[in-house]
C-alpha positions in Angstrom: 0.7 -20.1 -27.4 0.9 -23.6 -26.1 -0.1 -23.6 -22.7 3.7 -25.4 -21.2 5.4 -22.5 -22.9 3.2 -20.0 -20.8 5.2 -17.5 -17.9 3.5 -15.4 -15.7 4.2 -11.7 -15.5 5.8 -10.7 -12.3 2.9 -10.0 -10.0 1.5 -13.6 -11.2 4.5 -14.9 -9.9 4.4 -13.4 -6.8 0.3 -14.3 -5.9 1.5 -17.7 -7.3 4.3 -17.9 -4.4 1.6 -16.2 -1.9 -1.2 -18.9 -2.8 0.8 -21.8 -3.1 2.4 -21.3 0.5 0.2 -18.8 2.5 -2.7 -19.5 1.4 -2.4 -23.7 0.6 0.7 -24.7 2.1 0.6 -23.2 5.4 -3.6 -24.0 5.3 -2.8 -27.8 5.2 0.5 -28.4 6.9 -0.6 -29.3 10.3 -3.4 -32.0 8.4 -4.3 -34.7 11.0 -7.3 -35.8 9.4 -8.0 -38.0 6.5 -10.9 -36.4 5.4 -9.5 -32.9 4.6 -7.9 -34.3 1.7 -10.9 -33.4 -0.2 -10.8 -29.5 0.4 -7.1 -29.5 -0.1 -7.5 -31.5 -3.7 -10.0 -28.8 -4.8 -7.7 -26.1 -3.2 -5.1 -27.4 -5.2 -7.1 -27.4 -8.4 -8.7 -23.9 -7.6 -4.8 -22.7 -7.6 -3.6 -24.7 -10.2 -6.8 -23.7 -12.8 -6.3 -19.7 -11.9 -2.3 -20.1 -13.1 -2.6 -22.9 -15.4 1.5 -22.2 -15.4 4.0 -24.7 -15.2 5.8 -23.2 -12.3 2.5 -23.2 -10.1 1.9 -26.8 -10.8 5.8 -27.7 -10.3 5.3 -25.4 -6.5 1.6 -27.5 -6.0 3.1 -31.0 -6.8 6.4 -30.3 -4.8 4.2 -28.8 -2.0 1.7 -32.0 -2.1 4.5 -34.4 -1.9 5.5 -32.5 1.7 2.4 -32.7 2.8 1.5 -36.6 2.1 5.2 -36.9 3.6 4.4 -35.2 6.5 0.8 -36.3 7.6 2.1 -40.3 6.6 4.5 -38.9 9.7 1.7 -38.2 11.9 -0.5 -41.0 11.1 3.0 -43.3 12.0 3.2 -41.7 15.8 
């Protein structure tokens, strides 16, 4: 099956939810430091590899975006 047309079974979606917020999300939301971009990339791509499903990587990329938004906020003060 080609891997875009994958969907995770119902308790895939719901560790994909957990992980991506709880566990990355909420992990890297307060980031003041430049250099904890690196653990947070190969959080990212730890996630992204163990549910190599489109909806994780749509939640990752949306999640990233906030993120970048929010510590560009920071940096700005």
């Amino acid at each position: 099956m080609d891997e875009l047309k994958k969907i995770p079974n119902q308790e895939e979606v719901k560790a994909i939810f957990n992980e991506t917020y709880n566990l990355f999300y909420r992990k890297y939301k307060d980031m003041v430091d430049p250099e904890q971009w690196v653990p947070l990339m190969l959080d990212l791509k730890a996630i992204s590899d163990k549910y190599p499903y489109p909806l994780c990587r749509s939640i990752l990329a949306e999640l990233s975006v906030c993120l970048e938004d929010e510590f560009k906020r920071r940096q700005a003060k």
